[in-house]
N, C-alpha and C positions, 0 to 999 in steps of 0.2 A: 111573739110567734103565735101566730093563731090555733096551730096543734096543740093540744094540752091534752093531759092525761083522761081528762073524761070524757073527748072528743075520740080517744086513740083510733077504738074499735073500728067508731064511726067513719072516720077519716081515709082508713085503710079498706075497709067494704068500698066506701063512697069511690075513692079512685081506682081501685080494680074496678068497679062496674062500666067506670069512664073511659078507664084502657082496654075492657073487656078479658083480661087473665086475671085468673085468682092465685095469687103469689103461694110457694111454699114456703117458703123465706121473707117473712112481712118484713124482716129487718133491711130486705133490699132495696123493699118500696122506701121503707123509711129513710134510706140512704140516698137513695136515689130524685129526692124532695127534697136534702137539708143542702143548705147554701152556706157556704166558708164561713160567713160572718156569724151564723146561729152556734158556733161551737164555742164562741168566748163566752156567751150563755148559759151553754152544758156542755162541757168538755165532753160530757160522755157522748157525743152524739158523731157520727163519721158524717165525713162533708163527700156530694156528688164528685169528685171532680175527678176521681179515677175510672168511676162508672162512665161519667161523660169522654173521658179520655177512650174509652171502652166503645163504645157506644157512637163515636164518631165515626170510628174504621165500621165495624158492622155496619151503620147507617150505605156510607161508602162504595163496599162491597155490594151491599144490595139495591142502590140505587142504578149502580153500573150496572149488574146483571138486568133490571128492569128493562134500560136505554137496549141494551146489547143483545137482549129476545124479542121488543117492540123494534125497534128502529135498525134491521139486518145491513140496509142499503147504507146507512149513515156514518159518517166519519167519524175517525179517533177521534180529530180537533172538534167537530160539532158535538159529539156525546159528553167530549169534557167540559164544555164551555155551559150547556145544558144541566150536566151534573151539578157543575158550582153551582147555579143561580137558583138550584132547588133545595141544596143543602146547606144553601147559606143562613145566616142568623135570622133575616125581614121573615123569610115563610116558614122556615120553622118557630120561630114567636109567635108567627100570626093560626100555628095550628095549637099552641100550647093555651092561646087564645081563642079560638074554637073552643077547645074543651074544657076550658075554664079550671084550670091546672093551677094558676097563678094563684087561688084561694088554699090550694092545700101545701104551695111550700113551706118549709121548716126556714125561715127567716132572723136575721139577728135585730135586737131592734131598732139600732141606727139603720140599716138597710131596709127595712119596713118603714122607717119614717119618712124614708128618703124615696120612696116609691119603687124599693125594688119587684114588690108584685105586679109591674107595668113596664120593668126594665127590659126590654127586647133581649140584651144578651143573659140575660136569668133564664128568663123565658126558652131560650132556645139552648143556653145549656143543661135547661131540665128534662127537656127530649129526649134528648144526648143519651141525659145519662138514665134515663127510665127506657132506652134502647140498649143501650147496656146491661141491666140490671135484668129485664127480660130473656136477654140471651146466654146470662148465668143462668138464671133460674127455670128458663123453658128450654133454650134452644135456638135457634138460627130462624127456625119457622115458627117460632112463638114472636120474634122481635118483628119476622116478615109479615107477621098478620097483623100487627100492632100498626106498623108503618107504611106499608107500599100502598094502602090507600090512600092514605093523606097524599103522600110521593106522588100518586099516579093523579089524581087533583091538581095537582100543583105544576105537574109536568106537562097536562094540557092548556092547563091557563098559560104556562111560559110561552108554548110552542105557538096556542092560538092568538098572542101579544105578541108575537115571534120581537119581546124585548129582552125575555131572559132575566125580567127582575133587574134590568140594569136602569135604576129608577131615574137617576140623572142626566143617561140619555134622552128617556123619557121625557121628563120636563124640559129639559131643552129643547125637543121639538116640539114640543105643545106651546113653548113660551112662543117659538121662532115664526109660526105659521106665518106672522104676519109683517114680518122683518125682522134685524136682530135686534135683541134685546142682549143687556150686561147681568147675568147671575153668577152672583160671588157667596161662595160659603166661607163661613168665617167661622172661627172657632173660640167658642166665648167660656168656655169652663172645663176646666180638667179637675176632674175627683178620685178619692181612691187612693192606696197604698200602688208605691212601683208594680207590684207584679198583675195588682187587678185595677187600672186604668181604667176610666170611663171619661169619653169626652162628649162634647153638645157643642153641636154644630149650627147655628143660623143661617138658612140659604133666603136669600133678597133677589128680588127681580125688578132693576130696574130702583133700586133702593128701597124700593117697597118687600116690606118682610111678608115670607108667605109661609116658612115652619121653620121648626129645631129637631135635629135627633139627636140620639144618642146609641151608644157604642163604646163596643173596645176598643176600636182602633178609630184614627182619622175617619178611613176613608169608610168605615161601616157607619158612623155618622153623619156624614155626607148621604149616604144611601138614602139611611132613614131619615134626614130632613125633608130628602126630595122626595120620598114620599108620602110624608105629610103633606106636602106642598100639592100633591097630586091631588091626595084625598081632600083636602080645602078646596078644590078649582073643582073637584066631582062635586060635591057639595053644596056649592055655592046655587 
């Protein structure tokens, strides 16, 4: 784990400066970093995943109220459907990613070898739970200044894609422009103890491989294959 005791100070400045609050309770920051696997390491250490449990509802709460003050005109089913595709795992990784967050988790070291500072659902349960941890230690409006930027970033990008992150759909119409074409995702590796699952997903078009994701579940690998598969074709 890259935190180490001479790093400590440093580490805990460096990522309030990134979230922009200065913690009163550096223990929450610190908690709200350490990932399950790092506690066979130092038992002493508490693992995110009641802050992320935390941290998910508040996210929740405050993304609805965004949708339900910007969007007066818009439907229950349009704001929920909207909601999902911005508090799901792909854009919350890819903001934990922005910030470059993924360098200061508290990691075990099989999950560090295994790339978990790249894991999308790491990634996006550290949000979670550093929106959690925030709204123990500041308040409602300390997690809402933290996050409904990013949210409202992410909220326009969905609306002005009007795909909603649904990457799949995506790709399939970009493959189809030109007739149809056959893409099959297949699921080539399951890792992990029962309760924390991680599967990788290969999507082909046409048999020709174009990425892999990965996820906690199936279909959250399937997402993130097809959007690699996106980002390879933007790329190309």
């Amino acid at each position: 784990m890259r935190w180490n005791t001479l790093n400590h100070n440093y580490n805990i400045k460096k990522v309030e400066n990134i979230i922009g609050y200065k913690f009163n309770d550096k223990a929450l920051l610190i908690r709200a970093l350490t990932h399950s696997s790092a506690i066979m390491d130092n038992p002493n250490l508490l693992s995110y995943e009641r802050l992320e449990y935390l941290g998910d509802a508040v996210l929740d709460l405050l993304v609805t109220t965004l949708l339900y003050n910007s969007y007066p005109d818009k439907s229950e089913g349009w704001m929920t459907k909207v909601r999902a595709s911005i508090v799901s795992e792909t854009p919350l990784a890819q903001i934990a990613k922005d910030l470059d967050l993924g360098k200061f988790l508290i990691l075990g070291k099989g999950t560090e070898n295994a790339g978990g500072r790249e894991l999308f659902s790491i990634l996006s349960d550290s949000i979670e739970a550093i929106i959690g941890a925030l709204y123990i230690d500041g308040g409602i409006d300390v997690a809402q200044d933290f996050i409904i930027p990013h949210m409202e970033s992410k909220l326009t990008e969905s609306i002005n894609q009007g795909k909603y992150f649904d990457y799949k759909t995506s790709l399939q119409e970009l493959m189809q422009r030109n007739g149809n074409v056959s893409i099959k995702y297949e699921l080539i590796e399951e890792e992990g103890p029962p309760h924390d699952r991680v599967f990788t997903t290969l999507v082909t078009v046409d048999g020709k491989e174009m990425g892999t994701g990965r996820g906690k579940s199936k279909k959250v690998s399937q997402q993130d294959a097809a959007m690699k598969a996106l980002e390879g074709i933007n790329n190309d």
